[in-house]
PDB file with SEQRES, HELIX, SHEET and CRYST1 records, atoms N, CA, C and O in Angstrom:
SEQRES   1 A   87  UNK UNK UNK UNK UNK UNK UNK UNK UNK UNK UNK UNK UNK          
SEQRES   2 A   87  UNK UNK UNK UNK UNK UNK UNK UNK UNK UNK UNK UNK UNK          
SEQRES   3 A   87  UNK UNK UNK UNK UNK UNK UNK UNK UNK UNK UNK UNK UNK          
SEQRES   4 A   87  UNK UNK UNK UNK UNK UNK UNK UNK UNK UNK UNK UNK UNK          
SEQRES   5 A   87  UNK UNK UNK UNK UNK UNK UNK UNK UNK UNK UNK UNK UNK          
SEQRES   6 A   87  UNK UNK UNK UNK UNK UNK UNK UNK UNK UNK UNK UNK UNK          
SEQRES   7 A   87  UNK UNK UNK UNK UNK UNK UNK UNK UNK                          
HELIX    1 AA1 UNK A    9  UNK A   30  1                                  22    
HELIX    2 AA2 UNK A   52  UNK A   70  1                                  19    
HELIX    3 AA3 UNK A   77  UNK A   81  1                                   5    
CRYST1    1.000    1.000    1.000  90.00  90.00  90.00 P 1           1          
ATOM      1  N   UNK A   1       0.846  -1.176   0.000  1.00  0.00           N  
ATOM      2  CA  UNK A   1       0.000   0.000   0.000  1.00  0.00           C  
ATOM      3  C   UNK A   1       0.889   1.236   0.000  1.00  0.00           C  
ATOM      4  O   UNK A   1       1.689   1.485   0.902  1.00  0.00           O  
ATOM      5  N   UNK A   2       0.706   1.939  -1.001  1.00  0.00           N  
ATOM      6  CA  UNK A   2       1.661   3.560  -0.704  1.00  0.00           C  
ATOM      7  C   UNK A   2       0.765   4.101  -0.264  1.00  0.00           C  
ATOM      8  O   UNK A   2      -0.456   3.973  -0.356  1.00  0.00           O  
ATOM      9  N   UNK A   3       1.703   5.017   0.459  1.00  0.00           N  
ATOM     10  CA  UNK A   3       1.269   6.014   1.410  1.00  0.00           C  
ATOM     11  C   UNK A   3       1.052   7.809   0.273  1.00  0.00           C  
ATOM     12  O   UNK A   3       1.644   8.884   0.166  1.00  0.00           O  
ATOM     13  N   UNK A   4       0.198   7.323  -0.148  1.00  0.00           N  
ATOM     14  CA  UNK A   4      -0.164   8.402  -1.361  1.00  0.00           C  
ATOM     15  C   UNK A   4      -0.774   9.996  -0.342  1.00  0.00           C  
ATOM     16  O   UNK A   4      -1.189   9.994   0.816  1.00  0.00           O  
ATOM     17  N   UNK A   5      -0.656  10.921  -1.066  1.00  0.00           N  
ATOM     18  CA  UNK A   5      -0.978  12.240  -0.100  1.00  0.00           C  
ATOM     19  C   UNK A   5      -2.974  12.077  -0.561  1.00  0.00           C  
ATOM     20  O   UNK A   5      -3.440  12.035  -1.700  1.00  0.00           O  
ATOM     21  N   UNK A   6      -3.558  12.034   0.436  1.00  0.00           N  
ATOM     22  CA  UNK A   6      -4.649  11.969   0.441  1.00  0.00           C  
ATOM     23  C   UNK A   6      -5.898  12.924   1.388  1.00  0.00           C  
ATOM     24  O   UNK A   6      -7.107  12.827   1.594  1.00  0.00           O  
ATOM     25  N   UNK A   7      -4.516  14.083   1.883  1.00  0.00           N  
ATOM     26  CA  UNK A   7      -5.542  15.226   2.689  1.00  0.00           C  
ATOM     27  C   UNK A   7      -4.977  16.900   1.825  1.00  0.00           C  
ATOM     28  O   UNK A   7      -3.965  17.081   1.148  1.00  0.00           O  
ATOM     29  N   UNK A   8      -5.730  17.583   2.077  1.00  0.00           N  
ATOM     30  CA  UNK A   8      -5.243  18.877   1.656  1.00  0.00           C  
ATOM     31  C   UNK A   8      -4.507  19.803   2.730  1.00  0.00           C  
ATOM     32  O   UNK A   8      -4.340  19.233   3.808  1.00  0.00           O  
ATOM     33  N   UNK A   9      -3.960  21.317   2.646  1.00  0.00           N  
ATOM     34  CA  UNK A   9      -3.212  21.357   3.721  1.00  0.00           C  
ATOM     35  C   UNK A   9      -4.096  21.659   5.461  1.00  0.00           C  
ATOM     36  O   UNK A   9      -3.720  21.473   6.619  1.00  0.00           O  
ATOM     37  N   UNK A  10      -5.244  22.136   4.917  1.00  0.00           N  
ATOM     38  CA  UNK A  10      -6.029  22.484   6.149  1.00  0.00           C  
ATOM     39  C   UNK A  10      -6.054  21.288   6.962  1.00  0.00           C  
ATOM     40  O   UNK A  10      -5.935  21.299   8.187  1.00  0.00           O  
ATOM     41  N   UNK A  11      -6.297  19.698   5.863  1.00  0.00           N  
ATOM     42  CA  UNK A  11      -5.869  18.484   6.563  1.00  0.00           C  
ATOM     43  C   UNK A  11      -4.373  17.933   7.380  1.00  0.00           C  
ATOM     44  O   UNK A  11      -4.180  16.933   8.072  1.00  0.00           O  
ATOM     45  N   UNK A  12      -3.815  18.606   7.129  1.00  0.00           N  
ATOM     46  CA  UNK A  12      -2.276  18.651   7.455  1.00  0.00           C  
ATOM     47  C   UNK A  12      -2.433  19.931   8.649  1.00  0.00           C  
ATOM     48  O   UNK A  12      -2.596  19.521   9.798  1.00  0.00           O  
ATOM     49  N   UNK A  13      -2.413  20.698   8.551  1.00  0.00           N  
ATOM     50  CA  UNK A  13      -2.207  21.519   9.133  1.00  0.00           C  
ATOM     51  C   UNK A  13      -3.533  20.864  10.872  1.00  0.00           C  
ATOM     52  O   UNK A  13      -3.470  21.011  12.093  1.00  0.00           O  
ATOM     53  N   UNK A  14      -4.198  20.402  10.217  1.00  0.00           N  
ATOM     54  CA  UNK A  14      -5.379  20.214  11.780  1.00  0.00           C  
ATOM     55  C   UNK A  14      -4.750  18.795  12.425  1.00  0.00           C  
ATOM     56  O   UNK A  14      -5.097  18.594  13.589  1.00  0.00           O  
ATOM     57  N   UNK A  15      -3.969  17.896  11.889  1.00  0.00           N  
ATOM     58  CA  UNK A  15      -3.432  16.946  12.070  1.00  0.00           C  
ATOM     59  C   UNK A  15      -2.798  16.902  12.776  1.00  0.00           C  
ATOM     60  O   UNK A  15      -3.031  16.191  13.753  1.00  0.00           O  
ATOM     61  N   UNK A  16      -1.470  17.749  12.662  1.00  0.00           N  
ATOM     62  CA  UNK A  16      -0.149  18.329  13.312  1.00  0.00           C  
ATOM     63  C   UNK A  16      -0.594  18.932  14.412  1.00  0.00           C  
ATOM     64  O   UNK A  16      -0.060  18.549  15.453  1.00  0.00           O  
ATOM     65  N   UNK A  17      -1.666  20.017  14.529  1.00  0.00           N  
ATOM     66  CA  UNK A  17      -1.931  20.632  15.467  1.00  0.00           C  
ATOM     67  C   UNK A  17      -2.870  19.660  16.784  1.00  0.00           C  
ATOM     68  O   UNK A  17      -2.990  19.726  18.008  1.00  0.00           O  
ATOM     69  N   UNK A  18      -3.244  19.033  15.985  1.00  0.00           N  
ATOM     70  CA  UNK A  18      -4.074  18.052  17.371  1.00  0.00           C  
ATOM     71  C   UNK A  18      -2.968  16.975  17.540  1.00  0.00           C  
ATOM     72  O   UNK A  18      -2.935  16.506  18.678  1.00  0.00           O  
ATOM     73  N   UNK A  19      -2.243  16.580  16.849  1.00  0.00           N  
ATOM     74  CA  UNK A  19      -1.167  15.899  17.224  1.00  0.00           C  
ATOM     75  C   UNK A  19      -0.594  16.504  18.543  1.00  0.00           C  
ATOM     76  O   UNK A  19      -0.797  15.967  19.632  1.00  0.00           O  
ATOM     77  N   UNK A  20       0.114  17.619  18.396  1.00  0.00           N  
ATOM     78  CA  UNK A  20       0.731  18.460  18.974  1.00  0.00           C  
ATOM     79  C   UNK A  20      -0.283  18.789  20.789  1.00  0.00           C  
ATOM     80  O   UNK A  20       0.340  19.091  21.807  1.00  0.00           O  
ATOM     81  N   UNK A  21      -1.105  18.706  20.775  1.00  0.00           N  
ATOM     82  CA  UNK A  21      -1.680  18.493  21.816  1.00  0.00           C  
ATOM     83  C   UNK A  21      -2.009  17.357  22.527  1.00  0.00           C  
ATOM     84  O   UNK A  21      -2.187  17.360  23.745  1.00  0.00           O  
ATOM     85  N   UNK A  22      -2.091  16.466  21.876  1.00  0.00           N  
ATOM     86  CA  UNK A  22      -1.884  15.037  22.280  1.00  0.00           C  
ATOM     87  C   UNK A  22      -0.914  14.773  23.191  1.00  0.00           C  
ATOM     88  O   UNK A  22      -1.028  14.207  24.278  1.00  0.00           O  
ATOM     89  N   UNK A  23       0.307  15.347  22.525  1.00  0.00           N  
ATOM     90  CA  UNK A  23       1.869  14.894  22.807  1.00  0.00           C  
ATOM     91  C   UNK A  23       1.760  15.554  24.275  1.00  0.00           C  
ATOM     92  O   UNK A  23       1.982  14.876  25.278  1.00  0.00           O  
ATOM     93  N   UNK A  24       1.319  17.254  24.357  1.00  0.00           N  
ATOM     94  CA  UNK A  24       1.421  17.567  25.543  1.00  0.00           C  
ATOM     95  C   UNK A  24       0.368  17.361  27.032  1.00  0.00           C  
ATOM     96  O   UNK A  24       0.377  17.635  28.232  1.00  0.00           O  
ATOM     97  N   UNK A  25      -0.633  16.576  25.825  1.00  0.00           N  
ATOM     98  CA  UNK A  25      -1.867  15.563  27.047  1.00  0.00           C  
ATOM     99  C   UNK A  25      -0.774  15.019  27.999  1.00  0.00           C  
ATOM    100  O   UNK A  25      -0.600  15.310  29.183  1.00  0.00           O  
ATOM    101  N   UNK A  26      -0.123  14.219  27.267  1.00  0.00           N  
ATOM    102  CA  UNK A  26       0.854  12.988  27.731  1.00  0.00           C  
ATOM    103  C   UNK A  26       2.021  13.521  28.206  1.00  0.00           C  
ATOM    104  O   UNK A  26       2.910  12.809  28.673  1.00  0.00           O  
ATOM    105  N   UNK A  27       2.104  14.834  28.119  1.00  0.00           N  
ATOM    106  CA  UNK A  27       3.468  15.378  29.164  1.00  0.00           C  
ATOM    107  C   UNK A  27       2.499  15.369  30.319  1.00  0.00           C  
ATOM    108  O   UNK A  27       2.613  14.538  31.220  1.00  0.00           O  
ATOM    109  N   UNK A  28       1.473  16.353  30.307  1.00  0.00           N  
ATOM    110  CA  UNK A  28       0.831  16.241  31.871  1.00  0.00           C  
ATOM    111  C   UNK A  28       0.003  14.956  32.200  1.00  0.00           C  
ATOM    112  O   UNK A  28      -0.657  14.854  33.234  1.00  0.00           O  
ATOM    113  N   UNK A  29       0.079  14.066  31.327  1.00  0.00           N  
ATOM    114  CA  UNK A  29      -0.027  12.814  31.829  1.00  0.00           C  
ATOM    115  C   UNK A  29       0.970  12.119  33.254  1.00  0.00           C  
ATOM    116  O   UNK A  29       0.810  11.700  34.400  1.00  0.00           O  
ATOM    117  N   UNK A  30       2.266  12.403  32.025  1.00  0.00           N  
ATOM    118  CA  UNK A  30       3.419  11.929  32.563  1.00  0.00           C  
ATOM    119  C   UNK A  30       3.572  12.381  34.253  1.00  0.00           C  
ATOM    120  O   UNK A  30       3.641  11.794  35.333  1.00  0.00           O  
ATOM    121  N   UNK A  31       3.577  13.955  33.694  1.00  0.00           N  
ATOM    122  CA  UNK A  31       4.163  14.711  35.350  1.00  0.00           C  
ATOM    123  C   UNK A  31       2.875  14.362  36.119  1.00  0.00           C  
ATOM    124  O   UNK A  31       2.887  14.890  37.230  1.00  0.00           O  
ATOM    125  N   UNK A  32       2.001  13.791  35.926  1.00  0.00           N  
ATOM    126  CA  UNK A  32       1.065  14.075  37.287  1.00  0.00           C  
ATOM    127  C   UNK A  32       1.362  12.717  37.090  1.00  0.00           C  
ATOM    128  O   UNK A  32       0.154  12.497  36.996  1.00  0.00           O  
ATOM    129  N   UNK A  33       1.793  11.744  36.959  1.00  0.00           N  
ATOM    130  CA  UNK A  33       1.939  10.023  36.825  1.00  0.00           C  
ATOM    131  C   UNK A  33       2.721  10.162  38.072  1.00  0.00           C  
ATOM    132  O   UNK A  33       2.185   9.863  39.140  1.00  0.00           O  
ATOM    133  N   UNK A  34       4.334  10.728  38.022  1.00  0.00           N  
ATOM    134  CA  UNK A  34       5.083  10.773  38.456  1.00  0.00           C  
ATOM    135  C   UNK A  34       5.378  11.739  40.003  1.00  0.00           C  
ATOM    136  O   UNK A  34       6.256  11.740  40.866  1.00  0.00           O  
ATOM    137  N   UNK A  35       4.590  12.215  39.848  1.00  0.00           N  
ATOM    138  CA  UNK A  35       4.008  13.407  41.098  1.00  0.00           C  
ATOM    139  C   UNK A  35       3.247  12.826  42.302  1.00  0.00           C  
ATOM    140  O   UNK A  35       3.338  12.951  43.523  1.00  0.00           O  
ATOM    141  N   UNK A  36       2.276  11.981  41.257  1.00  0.00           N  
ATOM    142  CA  UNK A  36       1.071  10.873  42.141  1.00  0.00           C  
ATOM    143  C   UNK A  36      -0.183  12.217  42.327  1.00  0.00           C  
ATOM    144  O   UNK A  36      -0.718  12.215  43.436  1.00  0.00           O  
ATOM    145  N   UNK A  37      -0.587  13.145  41.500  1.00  0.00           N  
ATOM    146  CA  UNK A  37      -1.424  13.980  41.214  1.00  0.00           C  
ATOM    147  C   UNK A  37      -2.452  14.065  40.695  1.00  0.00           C  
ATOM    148  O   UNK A  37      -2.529  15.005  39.903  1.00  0.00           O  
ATOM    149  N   UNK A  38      -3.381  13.415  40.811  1.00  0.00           N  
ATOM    150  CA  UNK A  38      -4.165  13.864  41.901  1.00  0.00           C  
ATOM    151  C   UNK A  38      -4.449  12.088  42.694  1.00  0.00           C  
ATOM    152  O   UNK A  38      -5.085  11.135  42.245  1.00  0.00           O  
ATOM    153  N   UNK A  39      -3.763  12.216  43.838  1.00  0.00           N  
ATOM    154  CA  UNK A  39      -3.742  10.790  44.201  1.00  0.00           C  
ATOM    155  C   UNK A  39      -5.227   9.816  44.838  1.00  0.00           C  
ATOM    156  O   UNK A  39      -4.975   8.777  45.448  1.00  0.00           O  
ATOM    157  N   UNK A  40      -6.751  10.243  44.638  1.00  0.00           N  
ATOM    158  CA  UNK A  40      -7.499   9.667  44.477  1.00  0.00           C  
ATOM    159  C   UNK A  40      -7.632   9.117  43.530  1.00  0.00           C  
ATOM    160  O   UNK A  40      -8.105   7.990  43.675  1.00  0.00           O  
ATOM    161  N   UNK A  41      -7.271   9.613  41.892  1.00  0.00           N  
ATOM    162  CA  UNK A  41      -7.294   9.024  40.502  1.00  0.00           C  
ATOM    163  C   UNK A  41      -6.633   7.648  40.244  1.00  0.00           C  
ATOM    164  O   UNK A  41      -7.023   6.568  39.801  1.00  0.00           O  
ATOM    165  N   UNK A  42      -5.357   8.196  40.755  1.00  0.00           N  
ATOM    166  CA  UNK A  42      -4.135   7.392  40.560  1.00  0.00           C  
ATOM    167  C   UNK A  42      -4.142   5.725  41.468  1.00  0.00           C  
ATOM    168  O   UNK A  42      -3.706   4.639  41.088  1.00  0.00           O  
ATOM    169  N   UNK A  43      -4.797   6.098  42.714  1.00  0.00           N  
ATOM    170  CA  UNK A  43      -4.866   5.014  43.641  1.00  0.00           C  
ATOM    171  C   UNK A  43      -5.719   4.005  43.226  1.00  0.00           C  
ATOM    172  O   UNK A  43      -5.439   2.814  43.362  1.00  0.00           O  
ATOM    173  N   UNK A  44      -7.017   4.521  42.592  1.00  0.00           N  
ATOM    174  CA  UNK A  44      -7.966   3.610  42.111  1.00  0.00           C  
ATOM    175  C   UNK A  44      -8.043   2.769  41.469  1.00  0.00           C  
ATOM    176  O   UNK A  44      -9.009   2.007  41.421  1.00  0.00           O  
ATOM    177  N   UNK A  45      -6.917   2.693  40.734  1.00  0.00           N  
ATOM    178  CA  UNK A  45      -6.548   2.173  39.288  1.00  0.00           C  
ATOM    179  C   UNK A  45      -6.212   0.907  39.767  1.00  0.00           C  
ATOM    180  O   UNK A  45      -5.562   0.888  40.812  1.00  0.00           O  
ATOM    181  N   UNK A  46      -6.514  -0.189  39.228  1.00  0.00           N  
ATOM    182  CA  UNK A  46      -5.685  -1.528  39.626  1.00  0.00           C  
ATOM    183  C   UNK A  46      -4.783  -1.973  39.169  1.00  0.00           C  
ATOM    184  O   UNK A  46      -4.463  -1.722  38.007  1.00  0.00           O  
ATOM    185  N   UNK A  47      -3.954  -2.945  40.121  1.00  0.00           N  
ATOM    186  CA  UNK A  47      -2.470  -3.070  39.978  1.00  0.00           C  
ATOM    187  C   UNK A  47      -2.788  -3.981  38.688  1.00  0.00           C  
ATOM    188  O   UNK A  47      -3.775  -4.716  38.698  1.00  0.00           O  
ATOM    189  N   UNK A  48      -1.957  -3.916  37.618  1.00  0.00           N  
ATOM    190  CA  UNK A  48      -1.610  -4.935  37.069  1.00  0.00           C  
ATOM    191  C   UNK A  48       0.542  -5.141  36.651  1.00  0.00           C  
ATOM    192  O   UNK A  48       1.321  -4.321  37.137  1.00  0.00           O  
ATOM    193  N   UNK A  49       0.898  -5.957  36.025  1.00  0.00           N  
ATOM    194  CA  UNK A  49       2.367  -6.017  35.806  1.00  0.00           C  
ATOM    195  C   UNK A  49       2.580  -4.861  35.202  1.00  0.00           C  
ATOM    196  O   UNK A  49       3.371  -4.162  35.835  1.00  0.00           O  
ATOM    197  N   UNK A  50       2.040  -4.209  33.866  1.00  0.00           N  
ATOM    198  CA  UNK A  50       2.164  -2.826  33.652  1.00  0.00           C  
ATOM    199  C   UNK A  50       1.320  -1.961  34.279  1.00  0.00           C  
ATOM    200  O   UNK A  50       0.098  -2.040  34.146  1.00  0.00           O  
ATOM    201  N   UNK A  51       1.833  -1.187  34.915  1.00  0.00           N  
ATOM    202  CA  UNK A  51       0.452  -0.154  36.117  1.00  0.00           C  
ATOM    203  C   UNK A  51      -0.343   0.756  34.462  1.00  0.00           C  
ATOM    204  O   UNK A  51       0.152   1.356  33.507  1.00  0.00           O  
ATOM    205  N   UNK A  52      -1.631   0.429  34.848  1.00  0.00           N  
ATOM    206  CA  UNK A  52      -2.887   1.222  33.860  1.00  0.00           C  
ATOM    207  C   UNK A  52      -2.142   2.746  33.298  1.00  0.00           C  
ATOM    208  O   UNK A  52      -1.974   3.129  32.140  1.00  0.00           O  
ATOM    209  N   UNK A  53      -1.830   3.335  34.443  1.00  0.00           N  
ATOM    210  CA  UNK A  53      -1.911   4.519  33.664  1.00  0.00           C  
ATOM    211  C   UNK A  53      -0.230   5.015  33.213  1.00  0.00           C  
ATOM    212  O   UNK A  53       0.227   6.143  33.028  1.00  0.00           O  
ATOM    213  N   UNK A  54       0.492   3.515  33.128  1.00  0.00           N  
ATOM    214  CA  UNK A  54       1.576   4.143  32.262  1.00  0.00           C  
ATOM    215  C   UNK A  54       1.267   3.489  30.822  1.00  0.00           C  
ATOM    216  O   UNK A  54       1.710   3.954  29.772  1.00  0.00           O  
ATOM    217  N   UNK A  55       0.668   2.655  30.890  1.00  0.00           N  
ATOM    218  CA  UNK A  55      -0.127   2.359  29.539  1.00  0.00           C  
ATOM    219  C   UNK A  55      -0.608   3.024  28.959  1.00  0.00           C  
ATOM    220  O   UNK A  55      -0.369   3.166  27.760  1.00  0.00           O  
ATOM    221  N   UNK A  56      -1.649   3.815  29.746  1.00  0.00           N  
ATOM    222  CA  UNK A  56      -2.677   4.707  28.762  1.00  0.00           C  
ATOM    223  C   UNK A  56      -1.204   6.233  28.396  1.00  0.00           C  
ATOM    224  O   UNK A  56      -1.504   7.113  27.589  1.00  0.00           O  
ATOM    225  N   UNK A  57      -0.014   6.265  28.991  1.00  0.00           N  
ATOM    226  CA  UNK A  57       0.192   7.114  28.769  1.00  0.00           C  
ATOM    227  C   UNK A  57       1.311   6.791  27.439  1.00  0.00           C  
ATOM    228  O   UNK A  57       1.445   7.621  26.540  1.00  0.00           O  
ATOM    229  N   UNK A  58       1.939   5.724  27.448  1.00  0.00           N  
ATOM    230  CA  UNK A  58       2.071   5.247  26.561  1.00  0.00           C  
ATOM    231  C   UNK A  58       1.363   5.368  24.947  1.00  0.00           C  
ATOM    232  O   UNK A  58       1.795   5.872  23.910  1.00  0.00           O  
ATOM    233  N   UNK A  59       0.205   4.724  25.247  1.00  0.00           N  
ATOM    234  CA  UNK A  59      -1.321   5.503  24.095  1.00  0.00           C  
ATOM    235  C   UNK A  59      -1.053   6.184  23.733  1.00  0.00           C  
ATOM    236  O   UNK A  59      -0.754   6.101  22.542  1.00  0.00           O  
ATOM    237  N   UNK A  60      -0.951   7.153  24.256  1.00  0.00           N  
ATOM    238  CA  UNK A  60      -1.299   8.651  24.554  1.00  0.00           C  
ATOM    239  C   UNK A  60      -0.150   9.294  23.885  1.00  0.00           C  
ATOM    240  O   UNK A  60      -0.392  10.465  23.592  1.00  0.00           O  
ATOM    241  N   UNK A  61       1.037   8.878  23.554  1.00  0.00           N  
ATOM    242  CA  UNK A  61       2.509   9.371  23.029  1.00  0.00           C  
ATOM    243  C   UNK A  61       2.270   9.069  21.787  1.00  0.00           C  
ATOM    244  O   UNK A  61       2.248   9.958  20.937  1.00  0.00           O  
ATOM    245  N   UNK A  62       2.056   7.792  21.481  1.00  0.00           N  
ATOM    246  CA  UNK A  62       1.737   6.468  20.358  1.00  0.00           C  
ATOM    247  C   UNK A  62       1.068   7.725  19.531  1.00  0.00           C  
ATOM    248  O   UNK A  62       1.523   8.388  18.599  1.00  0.00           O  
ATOM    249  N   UNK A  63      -0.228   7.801  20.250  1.00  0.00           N  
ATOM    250  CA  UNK A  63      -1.251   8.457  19.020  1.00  0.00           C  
ATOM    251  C   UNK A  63      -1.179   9.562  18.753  1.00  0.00           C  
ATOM    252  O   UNK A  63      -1.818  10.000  17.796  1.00  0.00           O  
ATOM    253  N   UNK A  64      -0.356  10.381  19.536  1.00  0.00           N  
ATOM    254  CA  UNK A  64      -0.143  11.918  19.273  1.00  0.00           C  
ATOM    255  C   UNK A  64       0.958  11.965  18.082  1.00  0.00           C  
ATOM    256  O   UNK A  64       0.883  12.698  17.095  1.00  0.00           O  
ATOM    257  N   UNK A  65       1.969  11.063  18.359  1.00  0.00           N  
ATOM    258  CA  UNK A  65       3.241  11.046  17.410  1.00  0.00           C  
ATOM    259  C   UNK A  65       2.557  10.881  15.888  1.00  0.00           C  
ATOM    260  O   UNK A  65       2.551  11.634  14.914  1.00  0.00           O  
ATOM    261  N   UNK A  66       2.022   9.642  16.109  1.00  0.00           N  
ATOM    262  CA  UNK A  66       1.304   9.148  14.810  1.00  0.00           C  
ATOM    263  C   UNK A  66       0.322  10.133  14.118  1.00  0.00           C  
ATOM    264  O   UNK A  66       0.206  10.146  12.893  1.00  0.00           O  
ATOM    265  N   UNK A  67      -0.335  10.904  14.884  1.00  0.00           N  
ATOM    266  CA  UNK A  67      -1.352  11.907  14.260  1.00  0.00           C  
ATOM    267  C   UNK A  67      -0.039  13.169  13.527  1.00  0.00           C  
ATOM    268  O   UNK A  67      -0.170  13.451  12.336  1.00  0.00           O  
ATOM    269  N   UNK A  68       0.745  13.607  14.066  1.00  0.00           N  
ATOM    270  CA  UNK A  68       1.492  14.403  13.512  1.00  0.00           C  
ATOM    271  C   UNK A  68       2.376  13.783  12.926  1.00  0.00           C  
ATOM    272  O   UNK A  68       3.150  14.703  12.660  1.00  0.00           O  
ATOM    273  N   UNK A  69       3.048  12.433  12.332  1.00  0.00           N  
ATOM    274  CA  UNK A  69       3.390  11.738  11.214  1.00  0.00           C  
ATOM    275  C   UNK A  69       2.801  11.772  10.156  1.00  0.00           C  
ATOM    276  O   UNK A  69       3.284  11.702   9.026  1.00  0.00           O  
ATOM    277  N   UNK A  70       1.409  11.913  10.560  1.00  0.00           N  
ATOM    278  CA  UNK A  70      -0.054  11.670   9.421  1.00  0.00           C  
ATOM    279  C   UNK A  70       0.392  12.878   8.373  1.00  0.00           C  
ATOM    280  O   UNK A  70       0.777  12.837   7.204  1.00  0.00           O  
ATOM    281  N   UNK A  71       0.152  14.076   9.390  1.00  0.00           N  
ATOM    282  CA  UNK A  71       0.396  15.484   9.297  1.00  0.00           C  
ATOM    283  C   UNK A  71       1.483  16.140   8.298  1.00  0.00           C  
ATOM    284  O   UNK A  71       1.390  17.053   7.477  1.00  0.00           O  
ATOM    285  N   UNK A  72       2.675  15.212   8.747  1.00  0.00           N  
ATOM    286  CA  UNK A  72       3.897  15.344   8.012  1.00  0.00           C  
ATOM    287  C   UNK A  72       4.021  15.137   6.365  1.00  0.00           C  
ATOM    288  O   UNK A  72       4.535  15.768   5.441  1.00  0.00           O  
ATOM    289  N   UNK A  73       2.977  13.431   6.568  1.00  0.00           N  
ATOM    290  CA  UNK A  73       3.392  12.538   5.169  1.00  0.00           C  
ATOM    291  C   UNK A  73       1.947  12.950   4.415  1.00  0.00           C  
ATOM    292  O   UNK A  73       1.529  12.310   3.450  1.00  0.00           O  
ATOM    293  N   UNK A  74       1.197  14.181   5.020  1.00  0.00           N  
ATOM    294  CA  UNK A  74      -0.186  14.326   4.052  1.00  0.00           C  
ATOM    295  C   UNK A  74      -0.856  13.313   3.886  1.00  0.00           C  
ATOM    296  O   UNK A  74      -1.484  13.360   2.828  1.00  0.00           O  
ATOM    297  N   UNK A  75      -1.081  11.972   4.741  1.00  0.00           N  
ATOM    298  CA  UNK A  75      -1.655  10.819   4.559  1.00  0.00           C  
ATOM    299  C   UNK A  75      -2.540  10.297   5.911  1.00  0.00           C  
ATOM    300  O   UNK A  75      -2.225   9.852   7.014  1.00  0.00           O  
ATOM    301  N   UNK A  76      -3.452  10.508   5.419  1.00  0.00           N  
ATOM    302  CA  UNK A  76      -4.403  10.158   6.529  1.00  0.00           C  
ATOM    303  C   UNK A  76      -5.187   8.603   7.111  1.00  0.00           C  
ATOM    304  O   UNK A  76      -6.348   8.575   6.701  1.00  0.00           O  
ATOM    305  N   UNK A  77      -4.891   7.573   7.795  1.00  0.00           N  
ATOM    306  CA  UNK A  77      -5.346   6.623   7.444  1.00  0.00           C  
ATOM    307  C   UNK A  77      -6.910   5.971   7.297  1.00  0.00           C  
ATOM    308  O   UNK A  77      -7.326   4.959   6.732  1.00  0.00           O  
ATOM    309  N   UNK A  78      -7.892   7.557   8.456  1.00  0.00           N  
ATOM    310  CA  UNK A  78      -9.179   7.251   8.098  1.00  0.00           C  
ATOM    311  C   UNK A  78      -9.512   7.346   6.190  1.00  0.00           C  
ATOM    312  O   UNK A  78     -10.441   6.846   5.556  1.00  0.00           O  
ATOM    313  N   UNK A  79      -8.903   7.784   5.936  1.00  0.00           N  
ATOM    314  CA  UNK A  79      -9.312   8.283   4.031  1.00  0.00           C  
ATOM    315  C   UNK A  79      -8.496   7.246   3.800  1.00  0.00           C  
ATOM    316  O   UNK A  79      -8.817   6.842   2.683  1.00  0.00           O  
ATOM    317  N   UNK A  80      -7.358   6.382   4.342  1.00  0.00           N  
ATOM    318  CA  UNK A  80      -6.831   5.304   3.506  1.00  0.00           C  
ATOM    319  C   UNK A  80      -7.988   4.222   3.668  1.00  0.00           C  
ATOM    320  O   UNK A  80      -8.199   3.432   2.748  1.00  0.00           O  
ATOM    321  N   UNK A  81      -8.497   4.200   4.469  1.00  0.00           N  
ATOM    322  CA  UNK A  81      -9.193   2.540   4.474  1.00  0.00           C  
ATOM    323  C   UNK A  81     -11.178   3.495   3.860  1.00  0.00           C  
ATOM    324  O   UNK A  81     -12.080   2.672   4.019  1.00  0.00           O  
ATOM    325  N   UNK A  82     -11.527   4.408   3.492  1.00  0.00           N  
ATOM    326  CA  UNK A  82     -12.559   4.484   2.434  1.00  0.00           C  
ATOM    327  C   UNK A  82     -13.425   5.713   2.940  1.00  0.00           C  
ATOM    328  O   UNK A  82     -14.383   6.030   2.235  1.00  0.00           O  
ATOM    329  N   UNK A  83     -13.197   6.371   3.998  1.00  0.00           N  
ATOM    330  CA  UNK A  83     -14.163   7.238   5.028  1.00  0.00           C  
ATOM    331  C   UNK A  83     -13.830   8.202   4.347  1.00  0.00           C  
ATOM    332  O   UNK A  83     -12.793   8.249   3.685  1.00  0.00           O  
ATOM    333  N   UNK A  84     -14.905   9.331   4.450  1.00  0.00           N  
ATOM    334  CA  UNK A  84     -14.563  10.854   4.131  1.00  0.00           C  
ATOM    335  C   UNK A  84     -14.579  11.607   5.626  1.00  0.00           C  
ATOM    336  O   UNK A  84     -15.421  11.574   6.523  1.00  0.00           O  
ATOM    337  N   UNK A  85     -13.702  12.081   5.551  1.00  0.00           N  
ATOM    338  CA  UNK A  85     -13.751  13.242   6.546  1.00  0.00           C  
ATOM    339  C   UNK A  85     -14.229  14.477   6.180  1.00  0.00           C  
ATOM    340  O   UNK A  85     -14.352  14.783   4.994  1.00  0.00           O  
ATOM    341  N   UNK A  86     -14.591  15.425   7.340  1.00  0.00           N  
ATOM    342  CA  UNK A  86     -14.308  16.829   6.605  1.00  0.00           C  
ATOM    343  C   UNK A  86     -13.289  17.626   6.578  1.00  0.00           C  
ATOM    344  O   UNK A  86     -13.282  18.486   5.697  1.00  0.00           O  
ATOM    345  N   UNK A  87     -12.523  17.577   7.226  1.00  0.00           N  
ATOM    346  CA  UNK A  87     -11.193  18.125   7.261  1.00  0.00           C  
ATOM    347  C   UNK A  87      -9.875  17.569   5.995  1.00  0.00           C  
ATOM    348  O   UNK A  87      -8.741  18.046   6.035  1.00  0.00           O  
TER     349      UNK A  87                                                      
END                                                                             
């Protein structure tokens, strides 16, 4: 499958930018992970071998990076597999 340019730039440009907020979800993910902030949230969570919310913060890096990759390569993968967006 090539990765053919399949958004215009307003699509690029909204990509990058919600990317870009993603990334910094997952900074204040991180610092309140690491802080233990707000520690009713944090406590609730159940133990497993990877603790929940370094997973979700994990996610949370994953999909921000990837949305502003999208951004980069003008290639969107909801429009690769048949959807229209509006953006």
């Amino acid at each position: 499958m090539a990765l053919e340019c399949n958004i215009d730039a307003r699509g690029k440009a909204a990509r990058i930018k919600l990317g870009t907020f993603v990334v910094v979800l997952g900074i204040i993910l991180t610092i309140s992970t690491l802080f233990n902030f707000p520690p009713m949230f944090w406590d609730s969570l159940p133990e497993s071998p990877i603790p929940v919310n370094w997973a979700l913060i994990g996610c949370t890096f994953f999909t921000g990076f990837f949305t502003i990759w999208e951004g980069r390569k003008g290639w969107c993968i909801v429009r690769a597999m048949g959807f229209k967006t509006k953006i």
